[in-house]
VEXLUMTI-21333 format. One line per 3 residues: number of its first residue (from 1); their letters; for each residue z, y, x of C-alpha. Coordinates in steps of 0.02 Angstrom, whole numbers, m for minus. Layout:
N
NUM> A> Z/Y/X ~ ...
END
This chain:
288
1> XXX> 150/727/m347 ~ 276/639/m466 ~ 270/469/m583
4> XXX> 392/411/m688 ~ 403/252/m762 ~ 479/61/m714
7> XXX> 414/m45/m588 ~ 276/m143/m659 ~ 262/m36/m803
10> XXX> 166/126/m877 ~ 186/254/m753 ~ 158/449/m804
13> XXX> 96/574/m661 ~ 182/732/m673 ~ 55/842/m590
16> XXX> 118/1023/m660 ~ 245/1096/m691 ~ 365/1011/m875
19> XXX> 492/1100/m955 ~ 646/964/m939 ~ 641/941/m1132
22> XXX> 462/856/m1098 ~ 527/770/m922 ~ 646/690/m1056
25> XXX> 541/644/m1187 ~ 412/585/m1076 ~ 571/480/m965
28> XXX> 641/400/m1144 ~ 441/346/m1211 ~ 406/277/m1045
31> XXX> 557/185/m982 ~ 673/159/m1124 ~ 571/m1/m1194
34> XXX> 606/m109/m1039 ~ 782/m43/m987 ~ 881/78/m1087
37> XXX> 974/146/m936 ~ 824/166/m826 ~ 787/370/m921
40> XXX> 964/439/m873 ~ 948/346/m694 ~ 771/413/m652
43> XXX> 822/581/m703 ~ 939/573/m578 ~ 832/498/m463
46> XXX> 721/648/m485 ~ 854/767/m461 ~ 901/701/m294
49> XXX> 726/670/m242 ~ 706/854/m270 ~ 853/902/m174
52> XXX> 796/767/m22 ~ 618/867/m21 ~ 682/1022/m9
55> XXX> 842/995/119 ~ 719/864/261 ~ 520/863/195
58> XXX> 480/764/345 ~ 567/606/275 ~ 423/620/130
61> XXX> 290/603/298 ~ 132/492/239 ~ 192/500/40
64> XXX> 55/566/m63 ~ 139/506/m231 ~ 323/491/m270
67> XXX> 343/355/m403 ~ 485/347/m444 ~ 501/182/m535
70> XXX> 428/113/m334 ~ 561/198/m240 ~ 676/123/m343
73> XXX> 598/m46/m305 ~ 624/m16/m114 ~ 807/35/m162
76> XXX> 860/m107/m258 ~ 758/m222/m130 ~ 879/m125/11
79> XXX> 1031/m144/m80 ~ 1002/m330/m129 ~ 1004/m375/69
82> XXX> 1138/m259/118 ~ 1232/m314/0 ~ 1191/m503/m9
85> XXX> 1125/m484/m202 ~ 1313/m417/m260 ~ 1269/m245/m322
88> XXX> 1131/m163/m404 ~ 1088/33/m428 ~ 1176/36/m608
91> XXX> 1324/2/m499 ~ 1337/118/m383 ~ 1418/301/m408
94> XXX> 1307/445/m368 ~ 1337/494/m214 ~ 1324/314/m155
97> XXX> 1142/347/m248 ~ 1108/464/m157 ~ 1155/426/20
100> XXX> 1065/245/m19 ~ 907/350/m64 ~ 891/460/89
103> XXX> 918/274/205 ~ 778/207/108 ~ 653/345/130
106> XXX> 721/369/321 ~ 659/192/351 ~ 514/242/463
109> XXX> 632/359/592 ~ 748/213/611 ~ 769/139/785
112> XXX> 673/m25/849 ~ 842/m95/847 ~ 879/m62/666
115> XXX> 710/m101/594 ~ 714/m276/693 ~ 837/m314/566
118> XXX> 715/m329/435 ~ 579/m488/435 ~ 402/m404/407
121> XXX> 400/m473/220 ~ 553/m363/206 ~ 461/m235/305
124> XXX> 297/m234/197 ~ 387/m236/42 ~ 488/m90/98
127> XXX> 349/19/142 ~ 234/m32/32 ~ 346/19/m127
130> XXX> 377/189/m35 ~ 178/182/m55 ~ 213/262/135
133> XXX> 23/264/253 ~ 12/300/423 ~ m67/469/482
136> XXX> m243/511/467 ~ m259/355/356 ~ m352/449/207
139> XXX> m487/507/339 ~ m510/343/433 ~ m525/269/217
142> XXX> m660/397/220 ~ m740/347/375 ~ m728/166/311
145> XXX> m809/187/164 ~ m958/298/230 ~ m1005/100/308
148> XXX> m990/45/152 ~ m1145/90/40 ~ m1086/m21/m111
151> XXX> m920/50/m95 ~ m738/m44/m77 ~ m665/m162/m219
154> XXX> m465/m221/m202 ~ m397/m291/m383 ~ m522/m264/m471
157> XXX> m541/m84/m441 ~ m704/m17/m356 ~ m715/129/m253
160> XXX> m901/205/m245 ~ m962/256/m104 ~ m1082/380/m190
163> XXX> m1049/512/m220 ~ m884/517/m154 ~ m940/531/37
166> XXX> m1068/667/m1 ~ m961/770/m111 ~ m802/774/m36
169> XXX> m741/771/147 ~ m639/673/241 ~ m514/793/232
172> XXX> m519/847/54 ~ m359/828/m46 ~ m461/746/m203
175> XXX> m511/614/m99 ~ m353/558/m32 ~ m306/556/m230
178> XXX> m474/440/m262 ~ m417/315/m117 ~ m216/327/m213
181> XXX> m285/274/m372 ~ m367/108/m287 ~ m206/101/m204
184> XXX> m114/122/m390 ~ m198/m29/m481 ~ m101/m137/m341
187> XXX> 42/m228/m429 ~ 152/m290/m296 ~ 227/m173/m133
190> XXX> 197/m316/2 ~ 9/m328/m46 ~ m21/m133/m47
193> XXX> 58/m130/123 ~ m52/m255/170 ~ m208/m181/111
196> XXX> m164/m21/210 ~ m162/m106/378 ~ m315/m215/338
199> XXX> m393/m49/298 ~ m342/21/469 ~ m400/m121/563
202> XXX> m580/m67/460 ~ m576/72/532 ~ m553/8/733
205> XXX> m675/m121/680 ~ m823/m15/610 ~ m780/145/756
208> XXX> m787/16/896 ~ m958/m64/817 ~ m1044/63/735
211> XXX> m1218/m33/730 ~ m1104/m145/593 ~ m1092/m114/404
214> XXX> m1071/m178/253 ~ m1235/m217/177 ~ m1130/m246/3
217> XXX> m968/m188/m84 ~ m808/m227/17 ~ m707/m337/m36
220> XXX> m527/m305/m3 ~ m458/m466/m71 ~ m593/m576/14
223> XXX> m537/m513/166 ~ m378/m558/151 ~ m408/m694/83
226> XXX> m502/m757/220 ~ m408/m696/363 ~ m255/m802/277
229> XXX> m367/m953/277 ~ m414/m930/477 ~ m208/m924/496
232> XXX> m190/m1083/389 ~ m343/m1178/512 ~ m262/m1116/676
235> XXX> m87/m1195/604 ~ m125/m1355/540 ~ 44/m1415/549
238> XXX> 99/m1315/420 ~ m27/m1327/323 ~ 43/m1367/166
241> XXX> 187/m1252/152 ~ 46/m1115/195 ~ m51/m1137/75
244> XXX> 56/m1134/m68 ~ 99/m942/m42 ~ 37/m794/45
247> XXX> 212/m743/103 ~ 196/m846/265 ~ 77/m739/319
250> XXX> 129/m570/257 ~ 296/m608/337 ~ 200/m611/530
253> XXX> 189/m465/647 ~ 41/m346/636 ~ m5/m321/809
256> XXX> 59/m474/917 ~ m37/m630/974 ~ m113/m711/814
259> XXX> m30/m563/719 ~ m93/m517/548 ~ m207/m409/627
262> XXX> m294/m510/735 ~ m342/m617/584 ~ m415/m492/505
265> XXX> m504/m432/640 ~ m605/m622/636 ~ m602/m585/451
268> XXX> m699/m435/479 ~ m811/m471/599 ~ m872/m640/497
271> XXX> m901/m534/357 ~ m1006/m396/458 ~ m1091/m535/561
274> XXX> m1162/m616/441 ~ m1222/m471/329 ~ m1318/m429/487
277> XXX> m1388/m615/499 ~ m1440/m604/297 ~ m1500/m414/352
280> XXX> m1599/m494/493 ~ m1664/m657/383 ~ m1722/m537/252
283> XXX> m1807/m424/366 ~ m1899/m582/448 ~ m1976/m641/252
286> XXX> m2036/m461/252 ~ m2148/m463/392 ~ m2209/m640/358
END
């Protein structure tokens, strides 16, 4: 699956077939009111996408939906530090393009060595506007959401619980499509990435306690929210540069001491913790 459209902007999802006089209307109605080179430079784009998929597939691994307008994010982010902000995509020929394309979407076979030359903003960003997840994530969503009976909310956008979980399966194609459309109404790369992880650490969180659930809707952003806040407490020195931008702590490793992670694994189990003390509380008025 295929969008076109700028970062930021109307995206269309090609999901058929188009006959490249409609791939051309569509590219100039969509793109041509914020940049007037951005139609001729996503057909291209699409061209050697096409070319990518069909000559390695494997560098597509854990991407649902090509959008194209994202990829070109993650380009021009790549581009800006290689080349210390001195060139952008309109500058480069094609084949430099081309070969800048197939780095970008190689990111996740690169060695330890290369990839420790990015911070983890840089990282997140990266990955995050490759809207790249990590395998069996659209199952473990699933399972997340089956301990969730007032479904999951991130920016707004709510994902029901009913009657997803009873009329699809974990494994069903339309319901990896129903968790990229949450993922979709996320504006910026670093905070997509960052809702996939907390969404993994969900998962460990609910498999290893599965007498925990939600006893309301799940709340993405609150969880985020708070496990920023815990980082903030444990770090009162920097306090004040901390709170003045999330960036801090999307920029710290996932799954070191006092990673991201960790955070929003207290996150988690404050949330679940005391939906079971409210559960209990509740239970207790009944009775009386």
């Amino acid at each position: 699956m295929l969008t076109i459209g700028v970062f930021g902007h109307e995206e269309v999802l090609l999901e058929n077939p188009r006959t490249p006089t409609e791939i051309k209307d569509i590219l100039y109605r969509v793109c041509s009111p914020y940049d007037v080179r951005a139609p001729v430079m996503q057909q291209e784009m699409i061209i050697n996408i096409s070319k990518l998929i069909q000559a390695s597939p494997e560098l597509f691994n854990g991407i649902l939906k090509i959008r194209v307008g994202w990829v070109m994010k993650a380009m021009n982010n790549e581009l800006n530090i290689s080349s210390n902000n001195k060139e952008t995509l309109h500058s480069l020929s094609p084949s430099e393009l081309k070969n800048l394309l197939k780095e970008v979407v190689s990111s996740h076979l690169r060695s330890d060595n290369s990839k420790n030359e990015r911070n983890w903003l840089q990282r997140r960003k990266h990955e995050g506007a490759l809207n790249r997840v990590p395998q069996h994530f659209y199952d473990h969503v699933w399972e997340v959401l089956a301990r969730c009976p007032y479904g999951l909310r991130v920016c707004n956008h709510h994902l029901p619980q009913q009657p997803i979980v009873s009329d699809m399966t974990k494994y069903d194609f339309t319901f990896s499509l129903r968790v990229e459309d949450m993922l979709g109404t996320i504006s910026e790369p670093v905070y997509r990435e960052v809702v996939v992880e907390l969404l993994v650490v969900l998962y460990e969180v609910l498999t290893r306690n599965r007498e925990l659930s939600f006893s309301g809707t799940a709340n993405l952003d609150d969880l985020i929210s708070q496990s920023h806040n815990l980082w903030v407490k444990d770090n009162v020195e920097q306090r004040e540069d901390m709170e003045s931008s999330l960036e801090h702590f999307f920029n710290i490793p996932p799954c070191v001491k006092n990673g991201t992670a960790s955070y929003m694994v207290r996150s988690v189990m404050q949330t679940l913790l005391q939906n079971e003390l409210t559960m209990e509380q509740q239970r207790g008025c009944c009775l009386q």
